[in-house]
N, C-alpha and C positions, 0 to 999 in steps of 0.2 A: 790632237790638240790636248793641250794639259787640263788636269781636271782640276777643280778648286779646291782641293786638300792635296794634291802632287807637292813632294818634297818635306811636308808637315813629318815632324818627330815625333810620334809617339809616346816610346819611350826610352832612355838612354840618349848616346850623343853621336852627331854626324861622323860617317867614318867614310874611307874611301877602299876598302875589301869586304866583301862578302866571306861568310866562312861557309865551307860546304863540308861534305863529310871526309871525303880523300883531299882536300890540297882547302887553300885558300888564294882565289882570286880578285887580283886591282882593278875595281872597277874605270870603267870612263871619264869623263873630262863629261861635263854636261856642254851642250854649243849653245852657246849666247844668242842665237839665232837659228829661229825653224826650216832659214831657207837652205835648199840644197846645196846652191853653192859655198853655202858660207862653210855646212857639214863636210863640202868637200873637202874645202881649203883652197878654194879658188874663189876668184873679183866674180861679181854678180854680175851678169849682164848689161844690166841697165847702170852698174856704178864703174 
């Protein structure tokens, strides 16, 4: 479950790669929804 500061900025500005030391990685796509199917990409069961 998400905490009550998840996604709050700091400092600087929203990006979407991480910088590491060898390469830099694009992160994720956030899911609009916690439920499994939706993460999957599949109709919920019950919709």
């Amino acid at each position: 479950m998400p905490g009550p500061n998840e996604g709050t900025i700091l400092r600087g500005q929203k990006v979407h790669a991480a910088r590491l030391s060898e390469a830099t990685i694009e992160l994720p796509e956030q899911p609009k929804s916690a439920s499994f199917f939706t993460i999957q990409g599949q109709d919920s069961a019950t919709g």
